[in-house]
C-alpha positions in Angstrom: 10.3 6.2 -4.5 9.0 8.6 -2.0 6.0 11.0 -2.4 4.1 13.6 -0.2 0.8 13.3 -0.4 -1.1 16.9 -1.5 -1.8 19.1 0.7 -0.5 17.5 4.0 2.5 16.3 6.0 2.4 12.5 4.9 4.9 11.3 2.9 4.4 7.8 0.9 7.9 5.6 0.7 8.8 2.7 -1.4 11.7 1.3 0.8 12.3 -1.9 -1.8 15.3 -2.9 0.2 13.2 -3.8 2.5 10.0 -4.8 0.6 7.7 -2.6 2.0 5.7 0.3 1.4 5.8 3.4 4.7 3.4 6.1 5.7 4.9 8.7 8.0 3.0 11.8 8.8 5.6 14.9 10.3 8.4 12.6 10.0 7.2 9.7 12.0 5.8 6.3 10.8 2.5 5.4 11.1 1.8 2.5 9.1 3.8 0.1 6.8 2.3 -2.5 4.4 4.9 -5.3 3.3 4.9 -6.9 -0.3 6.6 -9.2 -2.2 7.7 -8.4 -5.9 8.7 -11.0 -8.7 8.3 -8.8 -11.3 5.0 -10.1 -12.3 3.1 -10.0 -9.4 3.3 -7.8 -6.1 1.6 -9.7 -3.3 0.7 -7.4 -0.6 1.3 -9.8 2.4 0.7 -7.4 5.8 -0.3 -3.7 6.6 0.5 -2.6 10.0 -0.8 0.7 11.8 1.4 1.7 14.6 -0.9 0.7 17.7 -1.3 4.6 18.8 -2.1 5.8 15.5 -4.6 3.3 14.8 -8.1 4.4 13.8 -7.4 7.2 11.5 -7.3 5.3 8.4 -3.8 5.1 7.7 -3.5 1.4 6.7 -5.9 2.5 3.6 -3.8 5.4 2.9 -0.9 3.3 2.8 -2.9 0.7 0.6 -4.1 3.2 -1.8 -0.6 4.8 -2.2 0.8 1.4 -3.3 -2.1 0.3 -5.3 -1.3 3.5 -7.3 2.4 3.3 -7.7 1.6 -0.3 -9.1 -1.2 0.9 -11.4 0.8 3.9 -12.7 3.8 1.7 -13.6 1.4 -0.5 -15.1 3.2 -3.5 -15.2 2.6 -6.2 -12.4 -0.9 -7.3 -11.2 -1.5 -7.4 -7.4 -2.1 -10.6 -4.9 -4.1 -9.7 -1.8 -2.8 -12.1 0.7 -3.5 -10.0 3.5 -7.1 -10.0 4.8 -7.2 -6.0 5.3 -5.9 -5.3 1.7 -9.1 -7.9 0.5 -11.3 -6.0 2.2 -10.0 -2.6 0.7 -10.0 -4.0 -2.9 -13.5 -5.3 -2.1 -14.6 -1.6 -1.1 -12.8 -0.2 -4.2 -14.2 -2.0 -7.4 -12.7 0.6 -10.0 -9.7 -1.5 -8.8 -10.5 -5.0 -9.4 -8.8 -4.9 -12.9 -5.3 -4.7 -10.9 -5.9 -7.9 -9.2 -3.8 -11.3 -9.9 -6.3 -13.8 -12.1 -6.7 -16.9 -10.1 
């Protein structure tokens, strides 16, 4: 699935061939978080800012895109294994209800 974003020149992609989630702004990537799917549970295993793009908030764009494809669909709970998409969960508590149960 692929989906500007309103108002501006990013453009959220589902690439599930490849098992990851891109962020390109004008037609060049800028961030990508990787996840693994079993149906159940996505776990969201790394988000990556291209190194001269870093800084502007991209990897939470990126994260927030996915976390809302997953909540729309509203079928699969979401596993945090990478530290940064912790930390954005832990600074978004309207989104805790998403999270696997441990």
């Amino acid at each position: 699935m692929t989906s500007p974003l309103p108002a501006t020149d990013f453009v959220l992609s589902d690439e599930k061939d490849a098992s990851r989630y891109t962020l390109t702004r004008g037609g060049e990537l800028v961030s990508v978080l990787d996840y693994r799917d079993d149906g159940r549970t996505v776990a969201m295993t790394r988000a990556y800012t291209i190194p001269t793009h870093r800084g502007h908030g991209y990897a939470a764009m990126v994260v927030a895109g996915a976390v809302a494809e997953v909540e729309a669909e509203g079928d699969r709970r979401i596993d945090p294994v990478c530290w940064y998409v912790a930390e954005w969960f832990q600074g978004h508590p309207d989104k805790q209800h998403l999270l696997r149960a441990r």
